[in-house]
C-alpha positions as CSV (number, residue, x, y, z in Angstrom):
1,X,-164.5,23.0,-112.0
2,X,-166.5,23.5,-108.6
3,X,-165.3,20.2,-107.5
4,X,-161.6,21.6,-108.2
5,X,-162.5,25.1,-106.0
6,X,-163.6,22.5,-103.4
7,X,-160.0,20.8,-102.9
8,X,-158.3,24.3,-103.2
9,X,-160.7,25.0,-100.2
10,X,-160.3,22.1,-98.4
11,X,-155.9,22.4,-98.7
12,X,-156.6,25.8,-96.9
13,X,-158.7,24.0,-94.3
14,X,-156.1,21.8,-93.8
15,X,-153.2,24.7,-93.4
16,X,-154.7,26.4,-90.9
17,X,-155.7,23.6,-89.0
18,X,-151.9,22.5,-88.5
19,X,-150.9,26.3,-88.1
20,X,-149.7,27.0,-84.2
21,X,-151.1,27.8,-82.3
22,X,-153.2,24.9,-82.4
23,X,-151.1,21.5,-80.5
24,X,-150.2,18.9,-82.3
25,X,-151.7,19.1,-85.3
26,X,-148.9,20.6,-87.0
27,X,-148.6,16.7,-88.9
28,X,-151.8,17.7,-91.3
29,X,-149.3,19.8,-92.9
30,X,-147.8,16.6,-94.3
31,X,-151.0,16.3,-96.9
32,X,-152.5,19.4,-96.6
33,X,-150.9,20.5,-100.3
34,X,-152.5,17.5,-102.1
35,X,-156.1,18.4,-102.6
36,X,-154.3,21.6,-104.3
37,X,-152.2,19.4,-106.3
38,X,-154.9,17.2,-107.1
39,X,-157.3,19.7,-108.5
40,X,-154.2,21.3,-110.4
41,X,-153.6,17.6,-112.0
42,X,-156.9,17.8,-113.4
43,X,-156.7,21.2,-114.9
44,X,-153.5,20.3,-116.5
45,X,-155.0,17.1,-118.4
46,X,-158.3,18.4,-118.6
47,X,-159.6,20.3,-121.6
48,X,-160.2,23.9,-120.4
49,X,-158.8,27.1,-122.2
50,X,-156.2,29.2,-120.1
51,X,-155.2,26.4,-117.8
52,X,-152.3,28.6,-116.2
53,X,-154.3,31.2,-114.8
54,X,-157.0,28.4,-113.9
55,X,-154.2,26.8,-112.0
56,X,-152.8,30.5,-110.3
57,X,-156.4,30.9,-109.4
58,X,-156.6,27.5,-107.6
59,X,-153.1,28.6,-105.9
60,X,-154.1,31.7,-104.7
61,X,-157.6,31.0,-103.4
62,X,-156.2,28.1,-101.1
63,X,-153.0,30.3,-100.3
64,X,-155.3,33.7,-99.0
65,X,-157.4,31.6,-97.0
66,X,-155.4,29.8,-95.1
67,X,-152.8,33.1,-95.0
68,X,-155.8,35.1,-93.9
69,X,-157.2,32.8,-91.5
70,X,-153.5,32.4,-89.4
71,X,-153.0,36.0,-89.3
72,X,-156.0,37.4,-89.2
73,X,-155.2,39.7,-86.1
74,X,-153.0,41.6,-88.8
75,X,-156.7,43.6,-89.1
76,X,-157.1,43.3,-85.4
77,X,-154.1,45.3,-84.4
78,X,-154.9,47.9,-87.6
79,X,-159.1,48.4,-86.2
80,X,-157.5,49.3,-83.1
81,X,-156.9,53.0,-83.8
82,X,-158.2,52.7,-88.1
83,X,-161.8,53.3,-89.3
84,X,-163.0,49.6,-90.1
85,X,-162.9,50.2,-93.5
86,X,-159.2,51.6,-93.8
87,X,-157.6,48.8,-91.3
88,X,-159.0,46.5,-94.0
89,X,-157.9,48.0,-96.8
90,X,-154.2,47.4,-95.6
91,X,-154.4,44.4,-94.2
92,X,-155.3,43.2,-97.7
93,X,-151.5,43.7,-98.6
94,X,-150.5,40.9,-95.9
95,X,-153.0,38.9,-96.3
96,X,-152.7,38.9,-99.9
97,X,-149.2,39.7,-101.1
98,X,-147.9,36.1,-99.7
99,X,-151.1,34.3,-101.7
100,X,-149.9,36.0,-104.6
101,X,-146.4,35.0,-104.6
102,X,-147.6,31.3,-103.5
103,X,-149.8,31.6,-107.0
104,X,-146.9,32.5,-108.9
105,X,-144.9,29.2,-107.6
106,X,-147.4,26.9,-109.0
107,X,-147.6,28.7,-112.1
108,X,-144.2,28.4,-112.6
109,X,-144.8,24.7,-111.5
110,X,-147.6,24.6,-114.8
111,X,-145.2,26.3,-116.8
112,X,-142.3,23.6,-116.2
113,X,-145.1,20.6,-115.9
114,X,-145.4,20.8,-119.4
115,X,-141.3,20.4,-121.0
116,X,-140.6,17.7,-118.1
117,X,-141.7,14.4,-116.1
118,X,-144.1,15.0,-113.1
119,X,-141.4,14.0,-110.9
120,X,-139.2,16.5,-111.9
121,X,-142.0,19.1,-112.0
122,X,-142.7,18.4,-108.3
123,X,-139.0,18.6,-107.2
124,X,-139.3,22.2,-109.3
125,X,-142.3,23.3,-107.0
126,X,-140.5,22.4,-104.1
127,X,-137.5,24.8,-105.2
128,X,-139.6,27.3,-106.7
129,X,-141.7,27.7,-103.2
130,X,-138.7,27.5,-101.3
131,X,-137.6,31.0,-103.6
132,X,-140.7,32.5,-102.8
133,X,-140.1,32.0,-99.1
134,X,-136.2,33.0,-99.8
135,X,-137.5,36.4,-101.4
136,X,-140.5,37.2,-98.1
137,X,-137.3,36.9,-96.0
138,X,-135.2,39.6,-98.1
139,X,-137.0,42.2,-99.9
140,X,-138.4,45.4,-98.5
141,X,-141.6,43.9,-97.7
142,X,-140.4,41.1,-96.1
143,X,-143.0,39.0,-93.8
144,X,-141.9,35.8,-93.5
145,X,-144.2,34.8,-90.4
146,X,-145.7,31.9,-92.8
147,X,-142.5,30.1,-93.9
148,X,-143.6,26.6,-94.1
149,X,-141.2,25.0,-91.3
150,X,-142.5,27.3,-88.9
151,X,-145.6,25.1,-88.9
152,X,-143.9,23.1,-86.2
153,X,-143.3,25.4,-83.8
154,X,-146.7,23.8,-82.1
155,X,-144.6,20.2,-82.0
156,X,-141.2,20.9,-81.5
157,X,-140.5,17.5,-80.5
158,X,-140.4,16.3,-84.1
159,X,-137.9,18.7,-85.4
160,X,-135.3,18.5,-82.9
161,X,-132.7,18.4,-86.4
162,X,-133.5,22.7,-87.6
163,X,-129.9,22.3,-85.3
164,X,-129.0,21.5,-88.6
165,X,-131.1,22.8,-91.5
166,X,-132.6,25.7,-90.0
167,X,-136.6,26.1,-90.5
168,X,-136.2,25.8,-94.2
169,X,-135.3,22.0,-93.6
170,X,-138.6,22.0,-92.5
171,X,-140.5,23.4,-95.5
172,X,-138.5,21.1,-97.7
173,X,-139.7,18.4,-95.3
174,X,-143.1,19.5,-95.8
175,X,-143.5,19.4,-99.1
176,X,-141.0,16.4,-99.7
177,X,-144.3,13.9,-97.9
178,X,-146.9,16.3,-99.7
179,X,-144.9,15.4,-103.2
180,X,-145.2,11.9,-102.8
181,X,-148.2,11.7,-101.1
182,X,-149.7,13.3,-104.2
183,X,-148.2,10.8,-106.3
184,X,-149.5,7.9,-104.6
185,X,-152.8,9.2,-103.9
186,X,-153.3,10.3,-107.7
187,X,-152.0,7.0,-108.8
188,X,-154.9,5.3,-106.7
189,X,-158.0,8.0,-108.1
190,X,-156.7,7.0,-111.3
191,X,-155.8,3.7,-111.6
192,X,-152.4,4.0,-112.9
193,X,-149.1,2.8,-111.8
194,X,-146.6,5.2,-113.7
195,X,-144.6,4.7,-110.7
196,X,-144.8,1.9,-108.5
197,X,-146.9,2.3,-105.5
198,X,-145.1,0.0,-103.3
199,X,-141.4,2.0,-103.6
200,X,-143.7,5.0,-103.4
201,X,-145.2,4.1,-100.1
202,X,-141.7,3.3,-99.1
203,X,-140.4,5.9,-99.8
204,X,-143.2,7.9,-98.0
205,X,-142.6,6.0,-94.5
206,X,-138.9,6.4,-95.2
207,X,-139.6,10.7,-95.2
208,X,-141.8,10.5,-92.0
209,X,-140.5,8.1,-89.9
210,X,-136.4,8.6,-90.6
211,X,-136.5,12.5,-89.7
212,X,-138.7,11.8,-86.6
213,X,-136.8,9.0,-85.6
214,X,-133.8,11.1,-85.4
215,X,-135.6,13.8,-83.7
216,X,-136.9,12.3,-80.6
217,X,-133.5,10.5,-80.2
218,X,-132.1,14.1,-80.3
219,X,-134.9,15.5,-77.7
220,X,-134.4,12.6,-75.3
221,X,-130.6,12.4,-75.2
222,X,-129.6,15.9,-75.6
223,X,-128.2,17.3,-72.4
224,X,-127.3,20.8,-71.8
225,X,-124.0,21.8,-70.3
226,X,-124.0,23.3,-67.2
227,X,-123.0,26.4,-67.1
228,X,-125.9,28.8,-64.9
229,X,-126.7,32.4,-65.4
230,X,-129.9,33.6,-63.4
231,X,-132.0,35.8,-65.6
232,X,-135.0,37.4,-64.8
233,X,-137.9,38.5,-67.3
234,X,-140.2,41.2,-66.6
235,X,-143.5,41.6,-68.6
236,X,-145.0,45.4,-66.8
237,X,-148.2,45.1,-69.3
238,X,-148.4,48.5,-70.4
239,X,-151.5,49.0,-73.0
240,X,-149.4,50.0,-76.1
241,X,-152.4,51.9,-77.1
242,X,-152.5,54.6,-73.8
243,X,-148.3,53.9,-73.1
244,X,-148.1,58.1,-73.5
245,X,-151.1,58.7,-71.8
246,X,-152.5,56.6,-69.1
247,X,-149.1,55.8,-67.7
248,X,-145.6,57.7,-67.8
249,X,-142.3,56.8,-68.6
250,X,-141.7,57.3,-65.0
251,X,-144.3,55.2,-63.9
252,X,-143.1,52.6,-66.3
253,X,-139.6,52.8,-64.8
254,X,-140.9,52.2,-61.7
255,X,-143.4,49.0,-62.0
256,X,-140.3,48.1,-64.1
257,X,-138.0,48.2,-61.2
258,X,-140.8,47.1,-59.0
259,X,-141.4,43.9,-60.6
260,X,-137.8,43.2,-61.3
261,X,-137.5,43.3,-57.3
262,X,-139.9,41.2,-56.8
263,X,-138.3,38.1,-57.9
264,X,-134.8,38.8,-57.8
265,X,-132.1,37.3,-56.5
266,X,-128.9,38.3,-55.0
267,X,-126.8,36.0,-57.3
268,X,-129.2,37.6,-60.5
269,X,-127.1,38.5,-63.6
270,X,-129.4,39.9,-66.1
271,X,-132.9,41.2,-65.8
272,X,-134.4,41.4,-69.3
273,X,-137.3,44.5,-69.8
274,X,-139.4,44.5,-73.5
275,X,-139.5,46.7,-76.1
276,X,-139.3,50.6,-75.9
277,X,-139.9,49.9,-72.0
278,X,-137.4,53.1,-71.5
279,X,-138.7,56.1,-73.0
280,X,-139.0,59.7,-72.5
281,X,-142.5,61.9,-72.8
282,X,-143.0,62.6,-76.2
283,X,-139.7,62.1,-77.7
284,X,-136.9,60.0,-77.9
285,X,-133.8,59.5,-75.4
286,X,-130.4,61.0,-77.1
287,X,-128.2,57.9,-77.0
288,X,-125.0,60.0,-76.3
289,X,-126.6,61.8,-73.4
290,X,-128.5,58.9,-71.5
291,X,-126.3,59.1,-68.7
292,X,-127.5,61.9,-67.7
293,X,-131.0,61.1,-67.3
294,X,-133.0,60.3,-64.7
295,X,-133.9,57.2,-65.8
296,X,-130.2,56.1,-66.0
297,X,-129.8,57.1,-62.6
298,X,-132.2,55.3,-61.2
299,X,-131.2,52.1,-63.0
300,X,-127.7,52.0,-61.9
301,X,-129.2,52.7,-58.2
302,X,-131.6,49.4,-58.6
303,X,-128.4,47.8,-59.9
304,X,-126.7,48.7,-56.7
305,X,-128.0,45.0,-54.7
306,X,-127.1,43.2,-57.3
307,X,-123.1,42.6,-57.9
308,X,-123.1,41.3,-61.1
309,X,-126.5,42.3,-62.8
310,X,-127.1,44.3,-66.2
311,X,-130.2,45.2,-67.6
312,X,-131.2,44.3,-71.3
313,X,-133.8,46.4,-72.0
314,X,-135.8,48.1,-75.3
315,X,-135.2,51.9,-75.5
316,X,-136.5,54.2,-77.7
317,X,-133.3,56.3,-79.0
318,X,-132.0,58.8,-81.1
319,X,-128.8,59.5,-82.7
320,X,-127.9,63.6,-83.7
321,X,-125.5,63.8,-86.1
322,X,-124.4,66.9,-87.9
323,X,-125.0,66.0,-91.6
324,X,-127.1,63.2,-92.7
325,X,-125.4,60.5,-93.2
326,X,-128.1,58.0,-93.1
327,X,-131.1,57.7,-95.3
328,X,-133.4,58.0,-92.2
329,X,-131.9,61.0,-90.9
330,X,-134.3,63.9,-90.6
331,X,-133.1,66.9,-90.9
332,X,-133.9,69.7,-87.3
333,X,-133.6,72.8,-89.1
334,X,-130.5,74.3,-87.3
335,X,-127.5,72.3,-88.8
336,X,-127.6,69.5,-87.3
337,X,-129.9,65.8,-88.0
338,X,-132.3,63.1,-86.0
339,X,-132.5,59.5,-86.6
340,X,-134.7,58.0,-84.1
341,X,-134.4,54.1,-83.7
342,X,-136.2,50.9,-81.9
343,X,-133.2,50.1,-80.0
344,X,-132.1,48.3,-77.3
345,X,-129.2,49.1,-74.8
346,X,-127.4,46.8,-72.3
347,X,-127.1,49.2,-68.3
348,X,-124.8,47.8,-65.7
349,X,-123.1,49.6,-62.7
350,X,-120.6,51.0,-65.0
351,X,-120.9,53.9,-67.1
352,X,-120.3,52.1,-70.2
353,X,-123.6,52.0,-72.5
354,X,-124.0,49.7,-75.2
355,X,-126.8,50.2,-78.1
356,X,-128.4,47.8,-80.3
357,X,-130.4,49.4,-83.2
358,X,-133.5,47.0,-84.7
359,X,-132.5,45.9,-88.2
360,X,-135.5,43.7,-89.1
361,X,-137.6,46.5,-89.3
362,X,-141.7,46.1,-89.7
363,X,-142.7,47.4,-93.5
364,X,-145.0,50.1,-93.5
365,X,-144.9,51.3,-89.7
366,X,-141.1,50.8,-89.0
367,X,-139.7,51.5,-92.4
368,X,-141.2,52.4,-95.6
369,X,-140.8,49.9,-98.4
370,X,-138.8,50.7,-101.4
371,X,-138.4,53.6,-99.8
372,X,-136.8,55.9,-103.1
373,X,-139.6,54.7,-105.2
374,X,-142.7,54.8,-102.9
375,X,-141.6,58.3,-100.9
376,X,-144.8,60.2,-102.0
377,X,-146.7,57.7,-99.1
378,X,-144.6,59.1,-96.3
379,X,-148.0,61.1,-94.8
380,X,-150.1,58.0,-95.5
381,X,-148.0,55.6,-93.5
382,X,-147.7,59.0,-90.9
383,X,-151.6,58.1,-90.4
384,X,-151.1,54.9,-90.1
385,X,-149.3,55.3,-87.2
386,X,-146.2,54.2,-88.7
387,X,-142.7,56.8,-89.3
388,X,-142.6,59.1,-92.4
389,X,-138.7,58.8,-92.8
390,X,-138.4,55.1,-91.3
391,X,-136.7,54.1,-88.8
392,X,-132.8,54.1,-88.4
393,X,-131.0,50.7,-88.1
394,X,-128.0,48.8,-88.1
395,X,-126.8,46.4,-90.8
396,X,-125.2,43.6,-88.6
397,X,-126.4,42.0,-84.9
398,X,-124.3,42.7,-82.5
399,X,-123.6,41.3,-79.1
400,X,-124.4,42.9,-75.7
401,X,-121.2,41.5,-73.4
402,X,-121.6,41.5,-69.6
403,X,-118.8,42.7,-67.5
404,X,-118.1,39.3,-66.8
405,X,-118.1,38.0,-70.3
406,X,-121.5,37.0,-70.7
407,X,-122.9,37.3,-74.2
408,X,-126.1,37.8,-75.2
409,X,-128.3,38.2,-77.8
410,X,-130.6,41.3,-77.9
411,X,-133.6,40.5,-80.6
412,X,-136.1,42.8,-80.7
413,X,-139.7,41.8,-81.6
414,X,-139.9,40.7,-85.2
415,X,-136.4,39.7,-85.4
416,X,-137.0,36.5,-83.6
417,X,-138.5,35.2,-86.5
418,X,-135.4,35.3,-88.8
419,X,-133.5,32.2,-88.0
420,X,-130.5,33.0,-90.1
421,X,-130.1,36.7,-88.3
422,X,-130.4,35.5,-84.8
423,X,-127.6,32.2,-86.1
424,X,-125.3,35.5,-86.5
425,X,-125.4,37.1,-82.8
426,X,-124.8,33.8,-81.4
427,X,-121.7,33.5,-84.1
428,X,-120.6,36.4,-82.3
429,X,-120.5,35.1,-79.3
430,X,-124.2,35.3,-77.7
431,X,-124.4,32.8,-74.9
432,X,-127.9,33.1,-74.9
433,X,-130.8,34.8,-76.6
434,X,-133.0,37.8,-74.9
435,X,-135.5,38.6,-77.3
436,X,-137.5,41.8,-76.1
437,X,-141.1,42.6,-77.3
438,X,-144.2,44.1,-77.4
439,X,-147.1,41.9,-78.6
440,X,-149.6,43.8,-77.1
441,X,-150.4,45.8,-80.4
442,X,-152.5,42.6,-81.4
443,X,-154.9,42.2,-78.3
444,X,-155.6,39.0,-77.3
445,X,-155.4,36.7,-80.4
446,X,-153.1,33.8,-81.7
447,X,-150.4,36.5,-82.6
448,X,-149.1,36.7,-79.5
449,X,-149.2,32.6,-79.6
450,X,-147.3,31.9,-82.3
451,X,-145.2,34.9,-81.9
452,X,-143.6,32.7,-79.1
453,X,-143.8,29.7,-80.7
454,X,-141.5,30.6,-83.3
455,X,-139.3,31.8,-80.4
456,X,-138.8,27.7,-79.8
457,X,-137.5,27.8,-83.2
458,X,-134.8,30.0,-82.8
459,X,-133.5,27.4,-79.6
460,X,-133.6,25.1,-81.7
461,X,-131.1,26.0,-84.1
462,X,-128.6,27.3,-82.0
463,X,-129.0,25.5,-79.1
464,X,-129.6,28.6,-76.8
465,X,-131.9,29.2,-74.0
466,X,-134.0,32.1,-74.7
467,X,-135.7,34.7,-72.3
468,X,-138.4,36.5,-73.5
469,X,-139.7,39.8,-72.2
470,X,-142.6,40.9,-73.5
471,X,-144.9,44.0,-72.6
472,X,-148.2,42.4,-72.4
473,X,-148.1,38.7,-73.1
474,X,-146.5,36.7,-73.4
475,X,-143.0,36.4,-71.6
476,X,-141.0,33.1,-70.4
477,X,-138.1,30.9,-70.8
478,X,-137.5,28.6,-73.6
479,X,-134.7,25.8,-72.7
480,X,-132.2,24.4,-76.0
481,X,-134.3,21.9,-76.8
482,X,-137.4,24.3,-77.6
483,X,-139.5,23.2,-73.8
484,X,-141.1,26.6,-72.7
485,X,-141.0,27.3,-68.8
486,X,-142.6,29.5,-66.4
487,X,-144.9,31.1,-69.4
488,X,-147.1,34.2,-68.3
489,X,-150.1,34.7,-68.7
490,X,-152.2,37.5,-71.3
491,X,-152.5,40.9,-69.6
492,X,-151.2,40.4,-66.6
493,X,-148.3,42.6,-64.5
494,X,-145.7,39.5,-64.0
495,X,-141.7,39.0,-63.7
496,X,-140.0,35.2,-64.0
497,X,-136.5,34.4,-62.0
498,X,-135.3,31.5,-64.3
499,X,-131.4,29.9,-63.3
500,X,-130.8,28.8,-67.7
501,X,-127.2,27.5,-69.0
502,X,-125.0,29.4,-71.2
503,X,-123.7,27.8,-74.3
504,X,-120.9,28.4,-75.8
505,X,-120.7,25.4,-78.6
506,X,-122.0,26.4,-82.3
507,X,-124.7,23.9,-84.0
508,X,-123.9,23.0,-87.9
509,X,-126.9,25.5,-88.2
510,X,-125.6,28.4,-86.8
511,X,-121.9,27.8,-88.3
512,X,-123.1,27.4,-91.9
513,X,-126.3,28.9,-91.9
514,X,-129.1,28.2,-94.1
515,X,-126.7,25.9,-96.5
516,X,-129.8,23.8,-97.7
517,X,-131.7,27.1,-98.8
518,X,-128.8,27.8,-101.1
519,X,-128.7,24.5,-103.0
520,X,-132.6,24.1,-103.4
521,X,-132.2,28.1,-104.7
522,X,-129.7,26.5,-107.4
523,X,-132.2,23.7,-108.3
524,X,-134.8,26.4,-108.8
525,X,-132.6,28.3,-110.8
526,X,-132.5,25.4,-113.3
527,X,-135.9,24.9,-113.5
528,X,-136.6,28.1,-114.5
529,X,-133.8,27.6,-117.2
530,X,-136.0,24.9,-118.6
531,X,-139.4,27.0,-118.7
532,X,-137.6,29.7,-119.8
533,X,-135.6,27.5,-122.8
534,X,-136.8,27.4,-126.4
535,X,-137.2,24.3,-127.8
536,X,-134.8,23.2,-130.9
537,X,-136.7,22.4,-134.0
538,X,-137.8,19.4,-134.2
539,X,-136.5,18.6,-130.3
């Protein structure tokens, strides 16, 4: 049994290890599930009692430790302004609510191991891990920073073809090679040949070489139309932690401005500013009276050398209604209701405004889950610096249009890693993507790192140049083939000036989505038919 603890150990090992940020390594995800599988192989033909929750035990263990050890700075940004104790306690539910579900697949995988082949019980895991990943992109607590194609954001060179399949091609990829890795491998320890070991290796070759084969013909012949736009990114590095007190929103305005000057240029189109850079002391900007602020002012008046530029920038906004007619809406006392959102808003020298409102929203400090059923924790996620009511949002992306026609996408932080919602602003028309953050909530860890990886991801798929503007770290240009450029560095004031190409042609990815999600979903579905079927007498 301690032997079987050992490869559950030694599969996590091997996760993290080909987790970005680290280069290159990202092929060690190819095996890294057969230790696992191998020590779950044993427990099914072994002897023991209660081999099910032997084998979720074995599934979790491997599943928190490599979780844990990738996003460890989960605790880092809670021990920030949490007693030690407290900022572990909740970043337990990250670090373990993904394990769990990951336990659940192979236990499902146990549960249909025994009614079919092995074959067809491996091509069950793979559907049944791909559901899991499905539902940690969809439900309230939604965190799907550890869906298993994202594991080559470190090497995009390999997986030029996500302009197909999205990032869940990927995980099928993944675990595809681990499948059939396993079954050769486990063939060899015990001498049997159920299958044959030569159509296996074949076939093994075949799902390695094939997809990267077409990948780095893709990367090496792809050529981008030419169609410039110069964009500029602006990262003012703001501590998160002191934005209200060590530094106005005036004085944020102004190194804003300051920085945007620095590297602009008189043919510059769009300057891109990160998340909540436009604020107001202590509360939020009214969206319907923004024109009348200072800040607006003195925006249009930078815009004044510059003929054709907007600003993109994040916003903290609120909406007042006069009833609530939102679930967020909080309700001023006099008649008449807030709803604050994260929000983004596109300024150019008209005196047209357009608002995005964040609809990816971050469980527990931007929204609370479940929120009907959980709504006596509204003061505990208050002290955890989160809001009590949630934020307000939108249900759809939309599109921030230039005067001159220009679309872009405005993604806001923790968006960018939903490839299937960013797919939709560019079906709207987004020319490019400006995502807009503010990473500096993790300090200096690999957060940050693969917070822009992912970003590659989302280039990828929809063949889009992205410019990133985040507050502290890090900020850039990603090109449509996922190559990063001009990259800033950690905690330092910095602006980029970046001529990229508009796009206006739609990849199979972004036209149909994640198509491949939906018909390993149905393949999963059946699977669970069969565990789930009673056996006819004497079947």
């Amino acid at each position: 049994m301690r032997n079987n603890y050992f490869l559950a150990l030694l599969s996590a090992v091997l996760l993290w290890l080909a987790w970005p940020p680290v280069p290159y390594t990202a092929p060690l995800l190819w095996v890294a599930f057969v230790p696992l599988l191998i020590a779950i192989e044993r427990v099914i033909k072994g002897n023991d009692v209660k081999k099910g929750r032997k084998v979720f035990n074995l599934a979790f263990l491997a599943g928190f430790l490599w979780n844990t050890a990738s996003i460890y700075w989960v605790y880092n940004a809670m021990s920030a302004y949490l007693p030690n104790y407290i900022a572990l306690l909740i970043s337990l539910i990250p670090f373990g609510l993904a394990p769990l579900l990951m336990a659940l697949v192979f236990r499902l995988y146990y549960q249909l191991r025994k009614k079919t082949t092995q074959v067809f019980a491996l091509m069950g895991l793979i559907c049944f891990w791909v559901g899991y990943e499905y539902l940690h992109q969809w439900w309230d607590l939604a965190f799907p920073w550890m869906t298993l194609g994202n594991g080559f954001a470190s090497f995009h060179q390999l997986i030029q073809w996500y302009s197909i399949t999205g990032v869940f091609g990927g995980t099928i990829w993944i675990w595809s090679i681990n499948t059939i890795s396993f079954l050769l491998v486990h063939q060899k320890i015990t001498k049997t040949a159920t299958y044959s070991n030569k159509k296996i290796t074949i076939a093994l070759l075949a799902a390695i070489i094939i997809p990267i084969s077409v990948s780095l013909i893709q990367y090496t012949s792809y050529q981008e139309h030419i169609n410039p736009s110069q964009v500029v990114v602006v990262q003012p590095n703001i501590d998160p932690y002191g934005k209200f007190g060590a530094i106005s929103p005036q004085q944020q305005l102004t190194s804003l401005i300051e920085l945007s000057s620095q590297v602009a240029k008189p043919n510059t189109e769009f300057f891109i500013w990160p998340e909540t850079a436009i604020s107001a002391q202590g509360y939020h900007l009214v969206e319907d009276e923004f024109r009348t602020t200072n800040a607006f002012e003195q925006i249009q008046l930078f815009l004044d050398s510059f003929r054709n530029a907007n600003v993109v920038s994040g916003i903290e906004s609120v909406a007042i209604y006069d009833s609530a007619n939102t679930s967020t809406a909080r309700d001023l006392g006099n008649g008449t209701f807030l709803d604050p959102f994260n929000a983004a808003v596109l300024v150019d020298q008209s005196s047209k405004l357009q608002f995005y409102h964040k609809s990816k929203l971050v469980p527990g400090v931007e929204q609370l889950p479940f929120g009907e059923a959980l709504s006596f924790m509204k003061p505990l996620f208050a002290q955890f610096g989160g809001s009590t009511g949630g934020y307000g949002s939108q249900a759809e992306p939309s599109v921030f249009y230039s005067q001159s026609g220009i679309g872009v996408a405005p993604v806001i932080c923790y968006e960018s890693i939903w490839g299937n919602y960013v797919a939709e602003y560019v079906k709207k028309g987004a020319q490019f993507i400006a995502i807009v953050t503010n990473d500096g909530w993790w300090g200096n860890t690999s957060g940050k790192d693969q917070h822009l990886l992912y970003a590659k991801l989302r280039a990828i798929e929809n063949r889009r140049w992205v410019a990133r503007s985040a507050n502290t770290g890090l900020s850039g240009f990603i090109n449509q083939r996922g190559d990063i450029f001009q990259q800033t560095e950690w905690w330092q004031p910095a602006a980029r000036a970046q001529e990229i190409n508009l796009n206006e042609d739609l990849t199979f990815y972004t036209k149909n989505g994640d198509l491949i999600l939906y018909l390993i979903l149905a393949g999963g579905l059946y699977a669970f038919y069969l565990i789930v079927k009673k056996d006819r007498p004497g079947a």
